[in-house]
C-alpha positions in Angstrom: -15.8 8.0 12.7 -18.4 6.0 10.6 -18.3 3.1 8.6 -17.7 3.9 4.9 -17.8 2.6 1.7 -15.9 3.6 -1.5 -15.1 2.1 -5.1 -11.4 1.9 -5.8 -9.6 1.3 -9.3 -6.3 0.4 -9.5 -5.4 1.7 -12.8 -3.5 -0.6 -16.3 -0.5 0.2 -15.1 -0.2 -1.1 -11.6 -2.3 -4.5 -13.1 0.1 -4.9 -15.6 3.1 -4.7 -12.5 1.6 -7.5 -11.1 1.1 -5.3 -7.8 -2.8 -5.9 -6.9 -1.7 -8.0 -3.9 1.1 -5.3 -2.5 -1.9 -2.6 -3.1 -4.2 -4.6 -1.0 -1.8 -4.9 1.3 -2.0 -1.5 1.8 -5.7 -1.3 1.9 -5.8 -3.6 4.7 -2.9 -2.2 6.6 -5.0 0.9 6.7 -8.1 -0.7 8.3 -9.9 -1.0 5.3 -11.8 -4.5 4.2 -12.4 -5.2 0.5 -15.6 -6.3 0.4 -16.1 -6.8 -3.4 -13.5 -7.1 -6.0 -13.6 -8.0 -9.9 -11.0 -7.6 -12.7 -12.6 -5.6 -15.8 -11.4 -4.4 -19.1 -13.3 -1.0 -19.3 -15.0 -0.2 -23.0 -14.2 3.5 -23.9 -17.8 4.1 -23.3 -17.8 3.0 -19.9 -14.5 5.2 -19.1 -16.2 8.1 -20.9 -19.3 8.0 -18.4 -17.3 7.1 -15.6 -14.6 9.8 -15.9 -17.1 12.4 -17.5 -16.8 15.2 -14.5 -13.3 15.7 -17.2 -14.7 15.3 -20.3 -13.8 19.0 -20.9 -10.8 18.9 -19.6 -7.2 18.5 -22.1 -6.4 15.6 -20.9 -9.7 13.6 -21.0 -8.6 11.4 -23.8 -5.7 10.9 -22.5 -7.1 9.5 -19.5 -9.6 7.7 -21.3 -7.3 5.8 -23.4 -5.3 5.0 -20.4 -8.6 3.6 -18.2 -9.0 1.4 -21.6 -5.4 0.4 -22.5 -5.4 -3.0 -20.4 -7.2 -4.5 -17.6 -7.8 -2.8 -14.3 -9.2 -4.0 -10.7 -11.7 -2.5 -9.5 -13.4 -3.0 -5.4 -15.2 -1.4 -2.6 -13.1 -0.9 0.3 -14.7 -0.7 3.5 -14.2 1.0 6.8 -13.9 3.3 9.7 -13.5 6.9 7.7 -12.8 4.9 4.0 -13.3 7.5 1.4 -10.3 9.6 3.5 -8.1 7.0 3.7 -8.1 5.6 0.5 -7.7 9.4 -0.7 -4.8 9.0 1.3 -3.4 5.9 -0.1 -3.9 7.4 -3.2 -2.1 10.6 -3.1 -2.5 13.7 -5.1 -3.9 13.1 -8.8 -0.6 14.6 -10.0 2.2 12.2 -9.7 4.8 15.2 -9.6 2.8 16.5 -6.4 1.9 12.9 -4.8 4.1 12.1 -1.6 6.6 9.5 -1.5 4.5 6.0 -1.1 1.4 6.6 -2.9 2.2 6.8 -7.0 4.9 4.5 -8.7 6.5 2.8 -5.9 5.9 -0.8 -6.7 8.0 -1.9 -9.6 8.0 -5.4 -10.9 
């Protein structure tokens, strides 16, 4: 498998858990490096371009106000097959459909 790059956000909500380090955890224990990381307060602007593939969808302002509603930490992961297994990590974009492990597991 090759060596990948992908950008990875972890969202307001898991910042504001304090849960960056158990998520990186995770990361690592998967094989992938983080090779870049900065915290960032995303402008609505920059959450509009960035989540645009949505913009027609009902709940793109919903999203967006989200992406906005606090600080979020945002890296490049790095690794043997990275884009897959931080898909992985990640679980299904529905929390109702996600497996057990990958959305809302870490609690303050």
């Amino acid at each position: 498998m090759a060596i990948e790059r992908t950008l990875s956000i972890i969202k307001p909500d898991a910042v504001a858990k304090n849960v960056i380090g158990q998520i990186y955890s995770r990361f690592e224990g998967a094989g992938l490096k983080i090779v870049a990381s900065r915290m960032a307060h995303l402008s609505r602007a920059d959450a509009e371009k960035f989540y645009a593939v949505h913009a027609a969808r009902p709940f793109f302002k919903d999203l967006v106000d989200f992406m906005i509603s606090g600080p979020v930490m945002i890296q490049v992961l790095e690794g043997e097959g990275a884009i897959l297994k931080n898909r992985d990590l990640m679980g299904a974009t529905d929390p109702k459909k996600a497996e057990k492990g990958t959305k809302g597991e870490f609690r303050p």
